[in-house]
C-alpha positions as CSV (number, residue, x, y, z in Angstrom):
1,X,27.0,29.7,-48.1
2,X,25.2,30.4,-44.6
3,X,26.6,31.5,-41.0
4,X,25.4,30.5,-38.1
5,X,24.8,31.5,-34.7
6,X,23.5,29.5,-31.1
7,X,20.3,29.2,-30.1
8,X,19.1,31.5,-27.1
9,X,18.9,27.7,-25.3
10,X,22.4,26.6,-25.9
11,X,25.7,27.6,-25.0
12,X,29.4,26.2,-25.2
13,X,32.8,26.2,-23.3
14,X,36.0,25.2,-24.8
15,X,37.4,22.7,-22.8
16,X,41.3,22.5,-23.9
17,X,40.4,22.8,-28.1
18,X,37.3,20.5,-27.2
19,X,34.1,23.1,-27.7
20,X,31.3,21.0,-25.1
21,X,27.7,22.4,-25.2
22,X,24.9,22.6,-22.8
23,X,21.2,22.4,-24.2
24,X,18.8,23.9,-21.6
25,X,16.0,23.3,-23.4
26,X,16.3,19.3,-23.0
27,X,18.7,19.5,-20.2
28,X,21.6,17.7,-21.6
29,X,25.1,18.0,-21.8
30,X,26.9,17.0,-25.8
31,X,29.8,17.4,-27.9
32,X,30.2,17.3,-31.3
33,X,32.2,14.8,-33.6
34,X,33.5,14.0,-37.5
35,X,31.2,16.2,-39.9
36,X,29.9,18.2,-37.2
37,X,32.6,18.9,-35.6
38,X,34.7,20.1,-38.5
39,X,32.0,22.2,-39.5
40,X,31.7,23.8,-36.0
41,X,35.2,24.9,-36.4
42,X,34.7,26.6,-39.4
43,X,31.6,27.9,-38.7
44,X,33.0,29.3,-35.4
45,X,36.1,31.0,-37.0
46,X,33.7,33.5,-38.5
47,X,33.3,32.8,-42.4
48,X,30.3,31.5,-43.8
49,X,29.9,27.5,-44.6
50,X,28.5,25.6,-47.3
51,X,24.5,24.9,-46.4
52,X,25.4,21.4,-46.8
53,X,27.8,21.2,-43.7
54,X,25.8,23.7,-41.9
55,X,22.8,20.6,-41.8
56,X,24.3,18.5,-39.5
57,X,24.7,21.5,-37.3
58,X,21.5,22.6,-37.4
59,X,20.0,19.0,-37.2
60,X,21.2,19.1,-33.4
61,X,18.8,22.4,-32.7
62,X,21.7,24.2,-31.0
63,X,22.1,26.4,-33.7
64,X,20.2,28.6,-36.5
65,X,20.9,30.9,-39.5
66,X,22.4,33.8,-38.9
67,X,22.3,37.1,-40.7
68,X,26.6,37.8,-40.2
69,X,29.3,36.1,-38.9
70,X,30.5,36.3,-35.2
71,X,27.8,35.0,-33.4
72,X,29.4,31.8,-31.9
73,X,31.1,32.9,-29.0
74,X,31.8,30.4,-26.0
75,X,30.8,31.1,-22.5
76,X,32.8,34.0,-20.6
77,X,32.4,34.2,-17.0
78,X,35.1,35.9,-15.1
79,X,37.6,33.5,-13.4
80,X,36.8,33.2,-9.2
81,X,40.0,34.9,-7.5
82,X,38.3,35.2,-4.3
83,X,35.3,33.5,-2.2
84,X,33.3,33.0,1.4
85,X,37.1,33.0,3.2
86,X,37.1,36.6,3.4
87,X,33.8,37.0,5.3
88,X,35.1,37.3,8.7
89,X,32.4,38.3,10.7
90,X,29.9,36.6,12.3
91,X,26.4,36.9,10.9
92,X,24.3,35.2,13.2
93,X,20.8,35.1,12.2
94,X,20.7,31.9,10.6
95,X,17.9,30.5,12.9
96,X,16.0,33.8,11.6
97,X,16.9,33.3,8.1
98,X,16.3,29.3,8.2
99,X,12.5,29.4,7.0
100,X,13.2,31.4,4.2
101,X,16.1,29.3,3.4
102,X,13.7,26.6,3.7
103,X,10.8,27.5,1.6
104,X,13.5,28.9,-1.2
105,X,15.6,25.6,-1.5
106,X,11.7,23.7,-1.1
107,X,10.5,25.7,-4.3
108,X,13.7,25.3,-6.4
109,X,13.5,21.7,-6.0
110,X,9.6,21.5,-6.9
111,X,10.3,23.7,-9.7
112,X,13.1,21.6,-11.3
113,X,10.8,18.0,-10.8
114,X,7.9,19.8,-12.5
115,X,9.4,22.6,-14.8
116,X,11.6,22.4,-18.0
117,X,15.2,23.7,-16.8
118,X,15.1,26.4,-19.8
119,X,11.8,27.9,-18.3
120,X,13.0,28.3,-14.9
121,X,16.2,29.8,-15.8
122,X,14.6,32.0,-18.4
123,X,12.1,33.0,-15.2
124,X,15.3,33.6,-13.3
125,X,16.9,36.1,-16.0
126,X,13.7,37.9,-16.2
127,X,13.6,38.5,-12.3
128,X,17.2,39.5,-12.6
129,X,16.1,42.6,-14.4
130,X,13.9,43.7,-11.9
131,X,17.1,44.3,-9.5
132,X,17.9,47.2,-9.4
133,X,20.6,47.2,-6.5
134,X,24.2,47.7,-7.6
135,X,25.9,44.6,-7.2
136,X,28.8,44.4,-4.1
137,X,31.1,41.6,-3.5
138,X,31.2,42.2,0.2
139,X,27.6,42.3,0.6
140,X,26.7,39.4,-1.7
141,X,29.3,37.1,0.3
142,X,28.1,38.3,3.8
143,X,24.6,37.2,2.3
144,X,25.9,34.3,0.7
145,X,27.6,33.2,4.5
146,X,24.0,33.6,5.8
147,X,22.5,31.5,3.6
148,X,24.9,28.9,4.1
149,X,24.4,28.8,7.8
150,X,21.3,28.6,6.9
151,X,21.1,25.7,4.2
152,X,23.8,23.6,6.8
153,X,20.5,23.2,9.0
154,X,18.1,22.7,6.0
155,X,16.6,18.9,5.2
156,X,17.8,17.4,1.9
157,X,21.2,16.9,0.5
158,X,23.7,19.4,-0.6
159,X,22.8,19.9,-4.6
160,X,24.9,22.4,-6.9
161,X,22.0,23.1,-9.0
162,X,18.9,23.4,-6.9
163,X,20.7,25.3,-3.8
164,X,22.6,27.8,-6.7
165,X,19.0,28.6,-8.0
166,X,18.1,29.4,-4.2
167,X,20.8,31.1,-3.5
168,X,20.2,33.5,-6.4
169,X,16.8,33.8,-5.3
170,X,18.0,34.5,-1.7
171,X,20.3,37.6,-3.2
172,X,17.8,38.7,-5.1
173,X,15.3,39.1,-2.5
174,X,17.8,40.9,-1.2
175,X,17.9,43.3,-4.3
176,X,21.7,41.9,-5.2
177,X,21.9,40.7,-8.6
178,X,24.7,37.6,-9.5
179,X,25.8,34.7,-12.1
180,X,24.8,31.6,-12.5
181,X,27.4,29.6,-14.1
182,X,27.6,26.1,-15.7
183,X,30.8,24.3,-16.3
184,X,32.2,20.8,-17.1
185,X,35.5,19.3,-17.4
186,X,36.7,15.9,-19.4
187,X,38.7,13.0,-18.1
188,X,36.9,11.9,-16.4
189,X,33.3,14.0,-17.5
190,X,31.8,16.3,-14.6
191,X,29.4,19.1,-14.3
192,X,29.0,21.4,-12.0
193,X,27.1,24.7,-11.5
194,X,27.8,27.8,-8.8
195,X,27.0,31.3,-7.7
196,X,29.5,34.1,-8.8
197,X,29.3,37.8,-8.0
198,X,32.2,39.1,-10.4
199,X,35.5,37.4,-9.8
200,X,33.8,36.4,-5.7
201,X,32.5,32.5,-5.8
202,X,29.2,32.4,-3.6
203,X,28.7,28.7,-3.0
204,X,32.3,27.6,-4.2
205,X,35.9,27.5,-3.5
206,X,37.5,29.4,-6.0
207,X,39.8,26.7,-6.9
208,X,37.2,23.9,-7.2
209,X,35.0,26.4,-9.8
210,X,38.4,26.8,-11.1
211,X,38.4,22.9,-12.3
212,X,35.5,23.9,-14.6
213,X,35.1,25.6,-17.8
214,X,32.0,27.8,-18.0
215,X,29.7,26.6,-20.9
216,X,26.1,28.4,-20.2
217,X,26.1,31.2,-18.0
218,X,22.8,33.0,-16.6
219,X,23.4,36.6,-15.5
């Protein structure tokens, strides 16, 4: 009998029963079915499992041994309540702040054609560390607002992904720390990603995020 736990490079949401999981490490999005599936469940309510079901889980690399039990745990992000609506007043500056936009959303895109996805987001939650700044809703969204101005003006297409990683990068340069959250939903399949500063949605309405159920989440 073995327990098991998620690999640092994987994380899950429950979507309705459904458990989905992201795999950063090959940048894909899966769910489970028959053998696997049932073992997940019993894996995930916190008593050991036979070795032999416990193959099929591990065979996916999403999971490994584990010591003791209570190590499966989906993805918990705080639910968005509020988001930019409530940043009233004018900014400006977004012809000031428009090459720094620039060069951020030019080096996230770079990044993601010639990086794996786990090493930039790994590189992400190790500069997260290094801010030190106590994190403010108001102040995050009044940044957030700039940058938007900003990105509206930028070449390229709007991307979740790419402009969440440059917004984050934008905060932190700021010395504001945030979430990065990945969700999905079923029926039909969508994923999405956005910029969260507690229950304050940076680059999302708060009912749109609200669609999704968070399955990897990057603080």
């Amino acid at each position: 009998m073995v327990y098991l736990q998620l690999q640092p490079h994987a994380g899950f949401g429950l979507v309705g029963t459904r458990p989905v999981f992201l795999d950063i490490r090959r940048d894909r999005y899966l769910a489970l079915d028959g053998a696997a599936l049932g073992a997940f469940e019993k894996a995930r309510a916190g008593g050991p499992i036979p070795f032999a079901a416990a193959e099929c889980l591990l065979a996916t690399e999403l999971f490994a041994l584990a010591d003791a039990p209570g190590q499966l745990a989906a993805a918990q992000a705080p639910a968005p309540e509020a988001g930019l609506e409530f940043v009233h007043r004018a900014s400006g500056r977004s012809i000031l702040d428009l090459p720094t936009v620039w060069r951020l959303t030019r080096r996230v895109r770079h990044e993601l054609k010639t990086r794996p996805l786990e090493q930039i987001l790994r590189s992400r939650r190790s500069r997260q560390l290094q801010v030190v700044a106590a994190m403010r809703a108001d102040e995050a969204a009044t940044l957030a607002a700039r940058f938007r101005r900003a990105r509206c003006v930028v070449p390229g297409s709007p991307c979740c992904l790419p402009d969440s990683l440059a917004l984050r990068d934008w905060l932190a340069a700021h010395g504001l720390a945030s979430t990065l959250i990945f969700g999905v939903k079923l029926e039909p399949f969508a994923a999405h990603s956005w910029v969260q500063c507690g229950k304050t949605a940076l680059n999302e309405a708060p009912d749109k995020a609200a669609e999704f159920t968070p399955v990897f989440v990057v603080p």
